[in-house]
C-alpha positions, 0 to 999 in steps of 0.5 A: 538499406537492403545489406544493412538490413541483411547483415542484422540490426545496426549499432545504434538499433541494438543499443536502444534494444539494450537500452530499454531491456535494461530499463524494464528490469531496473523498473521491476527491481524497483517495484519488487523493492518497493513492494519490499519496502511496503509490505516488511517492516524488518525491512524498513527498520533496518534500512532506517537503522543502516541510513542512520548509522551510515550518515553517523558514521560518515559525519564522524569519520569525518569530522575525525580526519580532519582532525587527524590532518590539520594536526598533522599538517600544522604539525609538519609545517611548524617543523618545517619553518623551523628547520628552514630557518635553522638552515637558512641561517647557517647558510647565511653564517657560511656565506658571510664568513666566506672569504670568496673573491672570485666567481669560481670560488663563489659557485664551489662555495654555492655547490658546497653550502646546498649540498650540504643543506640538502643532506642535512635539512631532509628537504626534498630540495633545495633551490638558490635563485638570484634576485631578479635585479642582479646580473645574470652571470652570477650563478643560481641552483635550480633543478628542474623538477623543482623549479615550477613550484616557486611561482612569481607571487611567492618570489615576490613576497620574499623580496618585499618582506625580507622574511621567511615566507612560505606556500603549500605545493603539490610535489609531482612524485612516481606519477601522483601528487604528494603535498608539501610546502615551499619556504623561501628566504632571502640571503646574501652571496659573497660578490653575487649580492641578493639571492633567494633560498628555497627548501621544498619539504614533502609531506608524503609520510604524514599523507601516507599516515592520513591515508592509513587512518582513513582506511582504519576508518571506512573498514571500521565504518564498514563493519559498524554498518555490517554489524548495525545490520545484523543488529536491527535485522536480528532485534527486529526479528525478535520483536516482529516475530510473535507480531507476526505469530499474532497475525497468523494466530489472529487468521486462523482464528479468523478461518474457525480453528478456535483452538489456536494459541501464541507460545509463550516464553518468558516474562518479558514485555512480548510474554505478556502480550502473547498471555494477553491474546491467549487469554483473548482469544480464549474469551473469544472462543467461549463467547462464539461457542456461547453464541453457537450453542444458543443459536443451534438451541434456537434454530432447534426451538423453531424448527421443533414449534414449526413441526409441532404446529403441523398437526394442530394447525392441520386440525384447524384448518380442516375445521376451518374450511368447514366453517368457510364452507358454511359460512352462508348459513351463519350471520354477517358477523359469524360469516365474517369471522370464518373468512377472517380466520381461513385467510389468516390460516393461509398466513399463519402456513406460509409463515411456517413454511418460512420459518422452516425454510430459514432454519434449513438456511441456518442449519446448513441443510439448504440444498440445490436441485440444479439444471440448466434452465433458461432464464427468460422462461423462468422470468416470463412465468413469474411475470404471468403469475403476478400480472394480475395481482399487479393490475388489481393495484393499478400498475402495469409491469413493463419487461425488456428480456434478451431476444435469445435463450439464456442457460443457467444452472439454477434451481428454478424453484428457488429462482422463482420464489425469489422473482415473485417475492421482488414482484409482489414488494414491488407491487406492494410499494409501486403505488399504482406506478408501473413496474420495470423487469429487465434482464441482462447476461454476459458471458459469465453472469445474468441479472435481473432488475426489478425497480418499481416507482412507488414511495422508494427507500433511503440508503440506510433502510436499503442497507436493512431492507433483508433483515427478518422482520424488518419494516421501514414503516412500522406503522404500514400494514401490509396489503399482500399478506407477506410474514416479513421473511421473503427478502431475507429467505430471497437473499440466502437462495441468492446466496446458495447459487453463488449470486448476489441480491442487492437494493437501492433506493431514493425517496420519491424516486422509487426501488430497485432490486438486482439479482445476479447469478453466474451462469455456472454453478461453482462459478462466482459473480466479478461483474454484473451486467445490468447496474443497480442504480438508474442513470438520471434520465431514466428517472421520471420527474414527479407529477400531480395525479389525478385521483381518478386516473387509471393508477388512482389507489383503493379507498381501502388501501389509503384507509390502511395507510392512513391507519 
């Protein structure tokens, strides 16, 4: 084992080496062809136009030789039989004019006769075998190359016909097989009594002829394919080409260059196709730049209102806050109106204030103040600001926060405007339950998870929850002063980082939200370490409250969903 080891791998080891490299190409051959196959369509056409051709081809050339050489052979053997029989009958003429008494004279008349019949019938030999039955000094011609081909079954036949009788043999010529055909009649000797005659013909030339007219054939066979190839490769690629212009033009226009048309030539059926997606892509183009001009128009409107509402509304809100400020001078109904409206100012900035925010957002001019921050902090101080918001409703908040910092680069106000909008819906919507944050990193992502147990959400209003202005509940008023546009702004500051924002919800079960950012800026979510959905046995069965438990909800707040 040690000097076969020493000398290198055995026979054996390197073929299986050899065995297994040339399975692993022959696999990537295959898959880069059926990847060819999947993907092209010129490639698929044409292999099906060449399969189909080739099978046309095959079935037909076929069908043509055999044509070729039954006629062929069919001809040949009737003029074979009929030459033989000529011969055999001159033969039988000579034998009976012969005036041979002694067995000399009988073997010269033997030798002269197949002679003579071997230079004139053009057989490829001639063969005189006595008759089983007749003695064996009588003589016989039969040549040794020859002999093998007169089986017992044909001699046989002879005899108990006393006719021509014929078969198809291989005739062994310069080490390969020509066909022929052996053809025996019986004939009487002088003295000698029975015999039988035998004339092998050969049909190399009619062999020779086929096999030329096969060769005519496969070449001609061959260049139908070749040409059939250059055909479907060639139409394909008259027909795929302006498909796979469209496709390019159709990506482009995809990509913004709106400007991008087919070239049209001529009037045929492509022609019109090309016209048609131009004049598509046109409409396309007006109704985007229709479109654009609107939404530039609107987004000016509201930023121009939203700026332009600063100055009276700062005039109001001065003499709001005087009259708050007096407000225990006035009556109770008086009083009570200078609340109302200081609280409704407070709504009317911070809807504003997003307003504004969301045309930044729609203009492009959003900008982030990056720095690495860690995120557990971030996370602690909008848990501290919400806390008590969420203990005067009833709910406890409930945070599994990793042990060790977590950096990311973000923009922390942003991130906390996004945190405390998810905290304060779900408070909005947890019914007293308590409120879950948990959050997660690896080593590319961090996620945090805000689920509440409150009246949760269908998929359908989870699909909408970050529309503007959205509510799955029209009817619910909403008890923490929200304009409507938290979410949607939530979700675009999600966006800004690179990160994702997104919700589920069941019915009775509660609500989630995740966001996820990369740890990096530039980097792009893949993965997302904490999943969205609670697994089922973290979801708690329903049970029965009691109205005055610790949770019970305000008389007010019932009064407002009842309303």
């Amino acid at each position: 084992m040690a000097e076969e080891s020493a000398a290198g791998p055995s026979v054996p080891d390197r073929l299986r080496r050899w065995g297994r490299l040339t399975w692993r190409r022959a696999k990537v051959r295959l898959r880069v062809l059926a990847r060819a196959w999947r993907r092209s369509l010129r490639v698929r056409v044409s292999v099906t136009t060449v399969a189909v051709g080739l099978v046309a081809l095959l079935t037909l050339g076929a069908a043509l030789s055999g044509q070729v050489r039954d006629s062929l052979y069919d001809a040949r053997v009737d003029e074979v039989l009929t030459d033989a029989a000529v011969r055999a009958d001159v033969a039988q003429s000579a034998f009976d004019s012969s005036n041979a008494a002694r067995q000399q004279d009988v073997q010269q008349l033997i030798n002269d006769i197949v002679g003579s019949l071997e230079i004139t019938s053009g057989a490829e030999g001639v063969l005189l075998l006595r008759s089983p039955d007749q003695p064996s000094q009588f003589p016989e011609v039969s040549p040794d190359d020859l002999r093998p081909l007169i089986d017992d079954d044909l001699r046989e036949a002879v005899r108990e016909e006393s006719l021509q009788m014929w078969q198809p043999v291989g005739i062994p010529s310069g080490g390969r097989t020509n066909p022929g055909v052996v053809i025996g009649t019986p004939v009487t000797l002088p003295i000698a009594g029975e015999h039988e005659l035998y004339f092998v013909y050969s049909f190399a030339e009619e062999q020779a002829t086929l096999d030329l007219v096969q060769r005519v054939l496969l070449v001609g066979a061959v260049a139908l394919v070749l040409l059939l190839l250059v055909m479907a490769w060639y139409l394909t690629k008259q027909v795929l080409s302006p498909v796979q212009q469209a496709a390019k033009t159709a990506g482009r226009l995809a990509d913004g260059m709106l400007d991008e048309r087919m070239e049209v030539r001529g009037v045929d059926e492509l022609a019109v196709l090309a016209r048609s997606f131009n004049e598509m892509a046109q409409s396309i183009q007006d109704q985007i730049e229709r479109l654009a001009h609107l939404s530039r128009m609107q987004q000016q409107f509201v930023s121009d209102v939203s700026h332009e509402l600063r100055t009276p509304l700062t005039t109001i809100r001065m003499a709001s806050e005087v009259l708050n400020t007096a407000r225990s001078e006035f009556g109770p109904t008086e009083a009570r109106s200078a609340e109302l409206l200081a609280t409704q100012l407070d709504r009317f900035e911070s809807l504003l204030a997003d307003l504004l925010e969301i045309s930044r957002f729609d203009a492009g001019a959003a900008t982030l103040e990056v720095e690495e921050t860690d995120a557990r902090v971030v996370v602690e101080r909008v848990i501290d600001i919400v806390e008590p918001l969420a203990e005067q409703h009833g709910s406890s908040i409930l945070r599994v926060l990793p042990s060790d910092p977590v950096q990311v680069d973000m923009d922390s106000r942003r991130i906390e405007r996004v945190l405390r909008n998810l905290l304060v819906n779900a408070v909005e919507h947890g019914e007293g339950e308590p409120i879950d944050v948990q959050m997660a990193a690896d080593r590319r992502a961090v996620s945090v998870v805000v689920r509440d147990h409150g009246i949760g959400m269908t998929p359908t209003e989870a699909e909408r929850v970050f529309d503007r202005f959205w509510r799955a509940d029209p009817a619910r008023r909403r008890t923490l002063g929200g304009t409507g546009l938290g979410l949607a702004i939530s979700l675009e500051d999600a966006r800004l980082h690179g990160g994702t924002l997104e919700a589920w919800g069941s019915p009775g079960e509660g609500a989630a939200f995740r966001l996820t950012l990369p740890l990096r800026a530039g980097l792009t979510v893949r993965e997302h370490p904490l999943d969205l959905r609670p697994h089922r046995e973290d979801v708690e069965p329903e049970v029965p409250r009691d109205p005055a438990g610790p949770h019970a909800l305000p008389d007010d707040f019932m009064a407002e969903v009842s309303e």
